[in-house]
Backbone as a chain_set.jsonl record, in Angstrom:
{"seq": "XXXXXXXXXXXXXXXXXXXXXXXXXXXXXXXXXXXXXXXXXXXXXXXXXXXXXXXXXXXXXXXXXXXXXXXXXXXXXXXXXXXXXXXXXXXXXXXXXXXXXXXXXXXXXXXXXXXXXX", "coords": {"N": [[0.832, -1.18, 0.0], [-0.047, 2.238, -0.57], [1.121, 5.312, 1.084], [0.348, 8.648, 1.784], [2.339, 11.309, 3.557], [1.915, 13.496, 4.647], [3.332, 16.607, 5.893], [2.866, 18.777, 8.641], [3.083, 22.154, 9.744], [3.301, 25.207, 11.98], [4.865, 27.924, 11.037], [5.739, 30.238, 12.559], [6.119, 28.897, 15.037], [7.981, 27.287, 13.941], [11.74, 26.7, 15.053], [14.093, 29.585, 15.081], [15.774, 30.012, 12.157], [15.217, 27.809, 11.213], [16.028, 24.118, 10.526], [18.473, 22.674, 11.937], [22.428, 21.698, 11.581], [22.88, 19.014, 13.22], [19.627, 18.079, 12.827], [19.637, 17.757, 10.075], [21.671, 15.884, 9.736], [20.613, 13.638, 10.712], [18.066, 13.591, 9.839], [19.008, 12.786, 7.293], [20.081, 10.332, 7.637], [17.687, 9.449, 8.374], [16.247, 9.29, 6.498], [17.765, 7.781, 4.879], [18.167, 4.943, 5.65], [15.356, 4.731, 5.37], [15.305, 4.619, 2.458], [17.023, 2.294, 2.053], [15.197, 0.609, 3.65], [12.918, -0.06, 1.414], [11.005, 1.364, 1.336], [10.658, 4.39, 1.053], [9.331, 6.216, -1.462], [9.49, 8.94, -2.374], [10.244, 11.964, -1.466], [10.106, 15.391, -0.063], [10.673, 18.725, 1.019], [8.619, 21.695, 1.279], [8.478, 24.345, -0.805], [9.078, 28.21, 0.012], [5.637, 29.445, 2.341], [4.658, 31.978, 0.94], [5.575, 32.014, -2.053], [3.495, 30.226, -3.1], [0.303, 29.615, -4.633], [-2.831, 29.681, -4.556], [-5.864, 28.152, -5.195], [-9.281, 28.646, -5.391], [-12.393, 27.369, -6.231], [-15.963, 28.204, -6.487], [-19.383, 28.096, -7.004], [-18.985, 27.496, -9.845], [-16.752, 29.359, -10.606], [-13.786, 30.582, -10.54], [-10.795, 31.771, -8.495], [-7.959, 32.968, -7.899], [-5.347, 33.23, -6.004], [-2.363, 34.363, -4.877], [0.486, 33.98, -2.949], [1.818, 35.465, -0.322], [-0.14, 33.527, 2.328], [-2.333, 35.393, 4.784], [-3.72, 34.472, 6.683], [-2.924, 31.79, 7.105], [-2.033, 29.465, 9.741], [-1.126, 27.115, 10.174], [0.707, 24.911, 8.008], [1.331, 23.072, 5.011], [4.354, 21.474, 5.059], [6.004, 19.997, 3.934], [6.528, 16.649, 2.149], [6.12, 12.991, 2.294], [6.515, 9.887, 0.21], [5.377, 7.152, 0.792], [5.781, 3.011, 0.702], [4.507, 0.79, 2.047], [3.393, -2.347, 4.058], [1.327, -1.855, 5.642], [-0.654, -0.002, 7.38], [-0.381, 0.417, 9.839], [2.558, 0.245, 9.79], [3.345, 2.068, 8.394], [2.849, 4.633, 9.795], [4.203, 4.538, 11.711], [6.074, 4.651, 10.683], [6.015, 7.424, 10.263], [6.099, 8.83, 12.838], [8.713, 7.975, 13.654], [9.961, 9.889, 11.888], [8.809, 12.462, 13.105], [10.195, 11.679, 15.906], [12.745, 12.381, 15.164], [13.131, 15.201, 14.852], [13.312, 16.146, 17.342], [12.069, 18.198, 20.476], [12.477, 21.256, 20.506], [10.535, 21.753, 18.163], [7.353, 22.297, 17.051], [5.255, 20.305, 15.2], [3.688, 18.338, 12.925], [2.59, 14.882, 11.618], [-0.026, 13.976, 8.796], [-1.258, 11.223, 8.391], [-2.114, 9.275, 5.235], [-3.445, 7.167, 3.189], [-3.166, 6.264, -0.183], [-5.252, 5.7, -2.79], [-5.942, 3.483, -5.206], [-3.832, 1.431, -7.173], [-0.136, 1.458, -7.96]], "CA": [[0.0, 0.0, 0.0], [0.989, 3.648, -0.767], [0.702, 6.505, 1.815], [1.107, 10.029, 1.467], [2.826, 11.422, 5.101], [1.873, 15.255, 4.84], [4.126, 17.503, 7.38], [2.275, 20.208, 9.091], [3.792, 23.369, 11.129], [2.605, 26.257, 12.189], [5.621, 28.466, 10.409], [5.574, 31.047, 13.422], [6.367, 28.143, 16.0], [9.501, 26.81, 14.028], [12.536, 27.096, 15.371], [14.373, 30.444, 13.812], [16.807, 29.624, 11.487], [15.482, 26.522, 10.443], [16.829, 23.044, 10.683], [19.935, 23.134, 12.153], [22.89, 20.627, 11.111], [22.324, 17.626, 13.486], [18.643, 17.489, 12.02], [19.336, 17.642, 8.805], [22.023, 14.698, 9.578], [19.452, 12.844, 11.542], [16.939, 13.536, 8.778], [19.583, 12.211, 6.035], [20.294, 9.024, 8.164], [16.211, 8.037, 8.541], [15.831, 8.887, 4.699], [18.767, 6.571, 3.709], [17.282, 4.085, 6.006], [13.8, 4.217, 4.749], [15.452, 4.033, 1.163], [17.325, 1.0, 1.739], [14.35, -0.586, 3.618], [12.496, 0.045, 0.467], [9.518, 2.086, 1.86], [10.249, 5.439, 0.372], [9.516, 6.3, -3.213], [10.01, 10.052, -2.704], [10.051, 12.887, -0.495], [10.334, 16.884, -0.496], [9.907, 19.911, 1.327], [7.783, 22.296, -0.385], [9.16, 26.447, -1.146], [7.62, 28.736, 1.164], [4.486, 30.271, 1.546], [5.086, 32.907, 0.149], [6.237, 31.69, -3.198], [2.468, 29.656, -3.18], [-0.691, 30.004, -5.209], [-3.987, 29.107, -4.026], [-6.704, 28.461, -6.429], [-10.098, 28.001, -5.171], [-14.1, 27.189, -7.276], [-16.984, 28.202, -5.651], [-20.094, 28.421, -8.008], [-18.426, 27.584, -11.127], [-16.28, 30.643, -10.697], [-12.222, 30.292, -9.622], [-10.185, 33.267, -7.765], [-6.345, 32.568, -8.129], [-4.721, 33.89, -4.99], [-0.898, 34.363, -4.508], [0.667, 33.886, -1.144], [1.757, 34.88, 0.915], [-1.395, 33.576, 2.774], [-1.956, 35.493, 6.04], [-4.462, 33.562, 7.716], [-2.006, 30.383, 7.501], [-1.417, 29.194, 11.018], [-0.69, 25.495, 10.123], [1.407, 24.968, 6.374], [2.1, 21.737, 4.75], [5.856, 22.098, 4.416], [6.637, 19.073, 2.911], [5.816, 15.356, 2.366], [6.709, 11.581, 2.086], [5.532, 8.86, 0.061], [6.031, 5.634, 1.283], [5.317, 1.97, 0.156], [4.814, -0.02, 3.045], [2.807, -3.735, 4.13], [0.225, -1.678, 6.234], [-0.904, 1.372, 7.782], [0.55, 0.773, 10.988], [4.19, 0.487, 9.327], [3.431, 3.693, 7.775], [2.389, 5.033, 11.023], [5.938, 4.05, 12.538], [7.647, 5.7, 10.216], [5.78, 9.096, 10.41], [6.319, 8.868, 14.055], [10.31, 8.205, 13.246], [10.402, 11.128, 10.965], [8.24, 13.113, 14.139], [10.949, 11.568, 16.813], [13.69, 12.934, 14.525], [13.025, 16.702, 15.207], [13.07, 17.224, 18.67], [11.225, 18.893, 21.472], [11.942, 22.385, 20.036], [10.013, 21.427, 16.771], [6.07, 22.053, 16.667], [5.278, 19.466, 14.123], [2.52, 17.084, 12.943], [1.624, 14.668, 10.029], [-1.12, 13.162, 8.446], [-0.952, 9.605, 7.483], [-3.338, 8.837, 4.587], [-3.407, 5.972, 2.565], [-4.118, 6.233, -1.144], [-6.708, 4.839, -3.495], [-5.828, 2.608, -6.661], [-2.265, 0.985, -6.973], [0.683, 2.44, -8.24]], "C": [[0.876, 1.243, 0.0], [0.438, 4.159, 0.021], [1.334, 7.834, 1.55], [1.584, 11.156, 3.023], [2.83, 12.911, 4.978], [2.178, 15.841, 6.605], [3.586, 18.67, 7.682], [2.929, 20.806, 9.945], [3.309, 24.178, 10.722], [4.703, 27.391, 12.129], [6.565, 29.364, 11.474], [6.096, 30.575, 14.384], [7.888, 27.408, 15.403], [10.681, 27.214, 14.928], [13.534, 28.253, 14.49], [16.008, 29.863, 13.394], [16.751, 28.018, 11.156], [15.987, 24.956, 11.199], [18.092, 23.037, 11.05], [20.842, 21.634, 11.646], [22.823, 19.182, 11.929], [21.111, 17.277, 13.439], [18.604, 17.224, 11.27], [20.694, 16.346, 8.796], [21.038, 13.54, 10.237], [18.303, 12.863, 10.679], [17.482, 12.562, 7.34], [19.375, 10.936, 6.269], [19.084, 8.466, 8.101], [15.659, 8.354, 7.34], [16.86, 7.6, 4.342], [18.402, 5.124, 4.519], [15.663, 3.59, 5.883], [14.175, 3.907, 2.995], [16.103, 2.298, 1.416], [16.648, -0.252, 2.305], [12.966, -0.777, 2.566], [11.094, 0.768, 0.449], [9.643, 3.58, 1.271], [10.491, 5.711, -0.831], [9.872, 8.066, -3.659], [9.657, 10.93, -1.349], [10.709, 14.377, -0.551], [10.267, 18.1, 0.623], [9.136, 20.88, 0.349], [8.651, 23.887, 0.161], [7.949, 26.838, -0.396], [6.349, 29.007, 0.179], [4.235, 30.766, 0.325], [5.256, 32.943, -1.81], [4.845, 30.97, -3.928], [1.118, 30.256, -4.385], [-1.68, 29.222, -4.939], [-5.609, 29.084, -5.295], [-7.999, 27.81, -6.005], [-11.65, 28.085, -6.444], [-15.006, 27.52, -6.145], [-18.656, 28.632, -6.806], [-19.716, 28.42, -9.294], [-17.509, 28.234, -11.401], [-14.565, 30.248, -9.442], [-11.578, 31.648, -9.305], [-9.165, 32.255, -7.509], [-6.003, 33.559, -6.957], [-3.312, 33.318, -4.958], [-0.725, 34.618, -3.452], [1.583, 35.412, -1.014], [0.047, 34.861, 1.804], [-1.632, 33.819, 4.56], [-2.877, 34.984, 7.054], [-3.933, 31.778, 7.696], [-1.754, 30.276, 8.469], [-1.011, 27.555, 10.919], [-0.308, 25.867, 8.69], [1.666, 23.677, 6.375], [3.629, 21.886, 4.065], [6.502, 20.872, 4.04], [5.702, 17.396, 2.847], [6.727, 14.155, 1.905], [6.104, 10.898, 1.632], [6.369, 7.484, 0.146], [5.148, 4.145, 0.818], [5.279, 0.919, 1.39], [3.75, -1.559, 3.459], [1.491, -3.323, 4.39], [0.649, -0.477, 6.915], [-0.03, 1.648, 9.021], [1.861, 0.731, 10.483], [4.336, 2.076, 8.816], [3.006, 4.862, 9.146], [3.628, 4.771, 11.776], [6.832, 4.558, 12.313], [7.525, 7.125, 9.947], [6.25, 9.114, 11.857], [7.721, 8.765, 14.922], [10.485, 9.365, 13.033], [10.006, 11.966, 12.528], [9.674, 13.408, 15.685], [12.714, 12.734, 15.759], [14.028, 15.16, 15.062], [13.538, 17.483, 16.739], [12.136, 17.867, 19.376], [10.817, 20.133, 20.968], [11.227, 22.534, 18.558], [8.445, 21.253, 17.507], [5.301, 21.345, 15.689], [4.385, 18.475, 14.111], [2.865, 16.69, 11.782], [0.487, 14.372, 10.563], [-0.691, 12.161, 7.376], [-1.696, 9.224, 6.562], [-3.056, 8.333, 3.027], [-3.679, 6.591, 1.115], [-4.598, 5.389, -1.948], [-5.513, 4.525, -4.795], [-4.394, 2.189, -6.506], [-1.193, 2.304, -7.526], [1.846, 2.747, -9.144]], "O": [[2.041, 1.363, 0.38], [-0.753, 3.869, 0.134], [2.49, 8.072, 1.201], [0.607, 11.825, 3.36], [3.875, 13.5, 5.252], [1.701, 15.686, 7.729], [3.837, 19.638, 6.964], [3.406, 20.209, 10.91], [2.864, 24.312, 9.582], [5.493, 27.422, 13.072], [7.794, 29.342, 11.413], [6.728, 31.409, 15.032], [8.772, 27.04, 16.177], [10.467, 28.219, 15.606], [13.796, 27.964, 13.323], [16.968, 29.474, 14.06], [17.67, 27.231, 10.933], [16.259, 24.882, 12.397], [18.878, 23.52, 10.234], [20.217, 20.611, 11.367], [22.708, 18.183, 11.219], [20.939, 16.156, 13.916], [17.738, 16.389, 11.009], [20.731, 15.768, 7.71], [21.145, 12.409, 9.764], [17.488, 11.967, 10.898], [16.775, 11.887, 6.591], [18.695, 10.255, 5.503], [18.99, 7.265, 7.849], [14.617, 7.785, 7.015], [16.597, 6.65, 3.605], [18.389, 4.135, 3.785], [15.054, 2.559, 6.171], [13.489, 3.131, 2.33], [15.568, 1.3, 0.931], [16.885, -1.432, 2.046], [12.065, -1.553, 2.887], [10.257, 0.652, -0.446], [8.541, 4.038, 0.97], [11.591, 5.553, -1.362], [10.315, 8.463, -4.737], [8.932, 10.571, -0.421], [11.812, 14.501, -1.083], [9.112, 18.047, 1.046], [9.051, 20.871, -0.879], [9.192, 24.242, 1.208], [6.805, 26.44, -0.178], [5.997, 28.986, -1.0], [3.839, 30.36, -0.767], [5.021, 33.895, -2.553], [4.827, 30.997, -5.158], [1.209, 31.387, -4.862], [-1.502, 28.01, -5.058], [-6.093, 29.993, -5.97], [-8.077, 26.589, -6.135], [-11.705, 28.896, -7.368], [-14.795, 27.135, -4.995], [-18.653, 29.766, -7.284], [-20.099, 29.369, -9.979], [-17.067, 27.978, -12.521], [-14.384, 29.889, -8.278], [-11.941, 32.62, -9.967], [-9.31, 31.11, -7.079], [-6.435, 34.709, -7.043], [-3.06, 32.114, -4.999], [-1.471, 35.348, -2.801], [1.772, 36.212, -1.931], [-0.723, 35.817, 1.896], [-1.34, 33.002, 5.433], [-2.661, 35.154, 8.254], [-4.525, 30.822, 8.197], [-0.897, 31.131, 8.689], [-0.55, 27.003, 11.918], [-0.786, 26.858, 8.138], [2.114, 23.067, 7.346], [3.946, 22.276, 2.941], [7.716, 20.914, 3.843], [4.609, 17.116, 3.34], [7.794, 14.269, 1.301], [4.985, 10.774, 2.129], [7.442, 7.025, -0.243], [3.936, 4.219, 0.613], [6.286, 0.225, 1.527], [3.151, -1.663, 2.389], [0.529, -3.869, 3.849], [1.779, -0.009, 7.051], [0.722, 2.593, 9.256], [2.451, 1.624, 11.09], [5.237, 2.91, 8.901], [3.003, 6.066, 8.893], [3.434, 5.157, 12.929], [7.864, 4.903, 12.889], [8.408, 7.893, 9.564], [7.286, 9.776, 11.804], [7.979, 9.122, 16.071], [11.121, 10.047, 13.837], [11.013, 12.126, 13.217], [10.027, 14.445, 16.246], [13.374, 13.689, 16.169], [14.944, 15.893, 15.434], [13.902, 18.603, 17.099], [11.158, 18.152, 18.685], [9.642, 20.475, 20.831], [11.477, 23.541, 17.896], [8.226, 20.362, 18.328], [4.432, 22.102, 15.257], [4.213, 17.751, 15.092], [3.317, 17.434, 10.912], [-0.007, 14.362, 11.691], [-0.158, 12.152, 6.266], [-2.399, 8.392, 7.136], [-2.609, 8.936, 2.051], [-4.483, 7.522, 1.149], [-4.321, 4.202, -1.774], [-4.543, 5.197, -5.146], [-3.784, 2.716, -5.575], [-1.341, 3.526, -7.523], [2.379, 3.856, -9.108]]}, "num_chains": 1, "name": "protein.A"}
């Protein structure tokens, strides 16, 4: 089964300046361990806000909005897709990625499965 592991933070609550270098080695180490246990097929952060475009329909009728969006208090700032046996495995390894961060890290996913193969 495929899951898609969307990373939520509230932008405001990061830590400033980012990731510092023993996360982003501690982030390398449980990517190159989810590649070589064959569970991830890709993964990204996304470009800020800022840089965003929002495009909603409401009555047939679309309004294109460019970010920066200031009623954002949660952002999906990146994601993982993973190939794994079952939900709970995929649930183990968002909760890896989660342990990875640290205390001073405000940070959620969402684990959610998707539809049709792949």
């Amino acid at each position: 089964m495929r899951s898609l592991i969307l990373i939520r933070l509230d932008p405001a609550a990061a830590p400033e300046g980012g990731p510092d270098d023993q996360l982003m080695k501690d982030m390398n180490e449980l990517i190159e361990e989810m590649t070589k246990a064959g569970v991830l097929l890709d993964t990204a952060g996304l470009r800020p806000l800022e840089e965003g475009t929002r495009i909603r329909q409401a009555g047939g009728t679309q309004t294109v909005i460019d970010g920066p969006f200031t009623e954002s208090k949660e952002i999906v700032g990146g994601y993982c897709l993973l190939q794994t046996r079952t939900n709970e495995e995929a649930v183990e390894w968002a909760r890896r990625f989660l342990r990875v961060h640290g205390p001073e890290w405000e940070i959620g996913v969402e684990v959610r499965q998707l539809d049709g193969e792949g």
